[in-house]
Structures are given as C-alpha cells and as structure tokens.
C-alpha positions in Angstrom: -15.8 -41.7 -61.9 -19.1 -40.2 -62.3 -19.4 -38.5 -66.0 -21.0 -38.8 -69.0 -19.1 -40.8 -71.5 -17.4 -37.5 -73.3 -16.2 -36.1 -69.5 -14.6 -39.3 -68.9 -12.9 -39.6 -72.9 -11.8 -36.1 -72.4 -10.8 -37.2 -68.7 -8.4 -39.8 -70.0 -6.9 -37.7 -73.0 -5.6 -34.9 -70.3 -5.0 -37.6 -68.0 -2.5 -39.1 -70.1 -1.2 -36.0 -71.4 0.1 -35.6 -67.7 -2.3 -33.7 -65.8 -3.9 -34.5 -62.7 -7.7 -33.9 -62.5 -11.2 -33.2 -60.4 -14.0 -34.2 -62.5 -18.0 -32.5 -61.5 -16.4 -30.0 -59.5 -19.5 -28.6 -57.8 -19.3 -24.6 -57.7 -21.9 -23.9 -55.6 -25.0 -21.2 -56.5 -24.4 -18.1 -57.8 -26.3 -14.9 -57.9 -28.7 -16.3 -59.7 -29.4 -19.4 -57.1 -28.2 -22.1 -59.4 -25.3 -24.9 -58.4 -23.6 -25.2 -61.0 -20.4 -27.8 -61.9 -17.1 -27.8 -64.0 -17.1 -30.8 -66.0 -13.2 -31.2 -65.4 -10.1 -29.0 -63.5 -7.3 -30.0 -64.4 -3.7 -29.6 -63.0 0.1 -30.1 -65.0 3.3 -29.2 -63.4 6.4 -28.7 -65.6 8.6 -31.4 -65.0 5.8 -34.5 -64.9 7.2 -37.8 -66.4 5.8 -41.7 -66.3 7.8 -44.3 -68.0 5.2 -45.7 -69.5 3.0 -43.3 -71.8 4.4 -40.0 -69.9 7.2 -38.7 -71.6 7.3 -35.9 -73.9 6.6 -37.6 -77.1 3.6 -39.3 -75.9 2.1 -36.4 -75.0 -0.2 -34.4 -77.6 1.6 -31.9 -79.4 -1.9 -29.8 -80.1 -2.7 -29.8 -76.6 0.8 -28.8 -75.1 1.9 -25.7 -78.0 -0.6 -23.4 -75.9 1.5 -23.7 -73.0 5.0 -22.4 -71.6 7.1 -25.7 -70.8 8.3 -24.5 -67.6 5.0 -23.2 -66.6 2.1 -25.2 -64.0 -1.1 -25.4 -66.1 -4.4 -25.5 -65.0 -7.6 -26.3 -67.2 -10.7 -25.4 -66.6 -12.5 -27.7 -69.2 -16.2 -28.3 -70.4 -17.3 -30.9 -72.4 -19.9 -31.1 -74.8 -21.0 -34.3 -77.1 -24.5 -32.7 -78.5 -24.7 -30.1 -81.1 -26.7 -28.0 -79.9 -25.1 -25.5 -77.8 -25.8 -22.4 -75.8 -22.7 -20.8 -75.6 -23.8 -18.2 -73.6 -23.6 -20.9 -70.5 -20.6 -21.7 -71.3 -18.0 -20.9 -69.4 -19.6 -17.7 -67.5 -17.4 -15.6 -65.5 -18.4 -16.7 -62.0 -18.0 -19.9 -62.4 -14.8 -19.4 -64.2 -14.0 -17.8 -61.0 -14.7 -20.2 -58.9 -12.8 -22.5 -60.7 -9.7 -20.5 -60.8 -10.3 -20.5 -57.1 -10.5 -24.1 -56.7 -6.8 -24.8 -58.6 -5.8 -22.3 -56.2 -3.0 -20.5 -58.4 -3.4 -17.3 -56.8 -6.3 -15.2 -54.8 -5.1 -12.4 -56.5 -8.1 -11.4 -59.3 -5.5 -9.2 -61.1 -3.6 -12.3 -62.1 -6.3 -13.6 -63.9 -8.8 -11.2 -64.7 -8.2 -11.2 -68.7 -9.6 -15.0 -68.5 -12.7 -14.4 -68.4 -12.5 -12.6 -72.0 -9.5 -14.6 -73.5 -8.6 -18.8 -74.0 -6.0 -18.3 -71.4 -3.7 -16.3 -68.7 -0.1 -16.5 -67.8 1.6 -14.6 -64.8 4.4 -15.8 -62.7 5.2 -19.5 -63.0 1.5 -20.6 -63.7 -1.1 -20.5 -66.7 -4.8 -20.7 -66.8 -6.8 -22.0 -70.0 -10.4 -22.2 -70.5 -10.2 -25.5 -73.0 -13.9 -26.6 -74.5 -14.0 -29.8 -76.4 -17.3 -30.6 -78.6 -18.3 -32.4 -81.5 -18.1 -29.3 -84.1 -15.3 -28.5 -86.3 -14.5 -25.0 -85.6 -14.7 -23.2 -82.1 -18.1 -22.1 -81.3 -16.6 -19.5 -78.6 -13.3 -17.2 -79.5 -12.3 -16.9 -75.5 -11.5 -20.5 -75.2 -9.4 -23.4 -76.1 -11.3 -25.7 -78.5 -10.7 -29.5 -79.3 -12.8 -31.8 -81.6 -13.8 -34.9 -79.8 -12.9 -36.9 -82.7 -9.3 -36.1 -81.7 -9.1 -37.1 -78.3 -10.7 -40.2 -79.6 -7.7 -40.3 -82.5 -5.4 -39.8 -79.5 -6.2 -42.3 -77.2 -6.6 -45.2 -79.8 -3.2 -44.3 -80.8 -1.8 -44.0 -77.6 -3.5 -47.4 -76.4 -1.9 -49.2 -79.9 1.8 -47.8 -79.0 1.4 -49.4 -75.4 -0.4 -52.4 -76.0 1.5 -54.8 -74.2 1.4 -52.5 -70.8 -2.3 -51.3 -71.6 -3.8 -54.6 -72.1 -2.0 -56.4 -69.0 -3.0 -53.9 -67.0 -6.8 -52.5 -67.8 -8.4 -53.5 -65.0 -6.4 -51.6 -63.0 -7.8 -48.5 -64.4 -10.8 -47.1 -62.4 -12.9 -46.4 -65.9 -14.8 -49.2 -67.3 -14.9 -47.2 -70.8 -11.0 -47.1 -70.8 -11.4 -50.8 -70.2 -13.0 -51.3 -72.6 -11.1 -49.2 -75.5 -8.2 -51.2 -74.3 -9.6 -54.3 -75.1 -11.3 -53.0 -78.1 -8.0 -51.8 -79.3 -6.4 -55.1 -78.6 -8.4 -57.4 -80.9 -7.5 -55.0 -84.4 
C-alpha cells in the first residue's frame, strides 16, 4: 500500500466496514493539464459477511445509516490529516467523474449527475457517496460525507480489542505495517 498514514487508517476503517478498495487511483489530466488521484474508491455489495470482524454488528453504525441495506455502495473518499484546507480542490467535478467512471456503476451521467452538488446519489440498486474524512470537527464542505479522523481511530482500536485473539495471531498477514503495528500496540493495554 502506497499512502500516507491517514489514506491507509481510513483504508482499514472502510476495509473492515466491508468494502473493497483501490487506493491513489490515478485520474489522469484534466482540462487544466493536471494528473490528478482519488485517495481511495471504494466498493460494498449488500450481502458482504466475514466471520471474523464482518458481520453487521461489527460494522460502524455512523458509516452504514447513509446507505440503503440492499443497495451496492461506492465511495469516492479523500483524506486529509492537515488543517489547512482548500476546499475548493476538493472533490471537483471532473474528477468526481472520473471516479464514478472508474466504480463503473453506470455510464449513464443522468444517474449521477446530482453528485457533483450533493454527499451522495441513489438510482437503481446502487449509491454513490462523496465521504471526506479530516481532522476538523464539523464538515468543511456541505456536498459530502464527513468523518473525523479521530473516529476511525476510536473504531479501529475498538474493533482490534473485540478480536484480539484473531488480530494478534494473525498481524503479519496483513499487507499494512501500520495495522501491524496498532495490533500489537493494542495488544500490550
């Protein structure tokens, strides 16, 4: 995994909230002749289940009330630890696009046209959420999802504690040595 340290935290939180994920997603350059990436896209489908740490109440209840149970999710997410922020760059509608085209929903721009002005779309059996995590307490941007980074922190301690025995045996089978690490960490409280 090649992120900075809040990309891969936020990584793991939607990773073990079930979704399956592309992290730096390039989106290549835009009218303005700048490459540009999308710090996570992430995928759920409806009926996703792991024995261990993948059943509904594991999951984050904050997270999941956005969405329709029944309903394929995807996330386009961006991540930002500093706090100073332009939120102007953030997410801007071409890249948005290009994003939407990547999960691959639908190539129908009707279907998801009011994202680019609202936190999320739903038509047919899918929805599409524009999620931003940071380190302020309220949402800097009202046409996205927002989640503190202290609470994907909160979550994955807790979520580490509850499967100890599993999550410690097993570390070093993750591919992050940060989630390593908070294993381990967790283990000696």
């Amino acid at each position: 995994m090649n992120a900075n340290f809040g990309e891969e935290l936020v990584y793991w939180y939607l990773r073990l909230n079930g979704f399956f994920l592309i992290n730096n997603f390039v989106l290549h350059q835009n009218s303005e002749r700048r490459t540009s990436d999308a710090d996570l896209l992430a995928i759920r489908f409806p009926y996703v289940y792991e024995e261990t740490g993948g059943r509904p109440e594991d999951w984050d209840p904050m997270l999941l009330s956005h969405f329709e149970p029944r309903k394929t999710v995807g996330i386009i997410c961006e991540v930002k630890t500093g706090l100073d922020l332009d939120i102007n760059k953030i997410f801007q509608d071409h890249n948005v696009n290009k994003s939407i085209q990547r999960i691959g929903f639908t190539n129908n721009e009707s279907d998801y046209k009011e994202i680019f002005h609202n936190s999320m779309v739903s038509f047919g059996d899918y929805q599409i959420a524009k999620l931003l995590v940071t380190r302020k307490l309220h949402n800097p941007k009202n046409d996205c999802l927002h989640i503190k980074m202290v609470h994907i922190r909160k979550f994955l301690r807790e979520r580490i504690h509850k499967y100890m025995d599993r999550k410690l045996g097993d570390r070093m089978f993750f591919s992050s040595s940060l989630i390593q690490y908070l294993i381990w960490d967790e283990s000696l409280k």
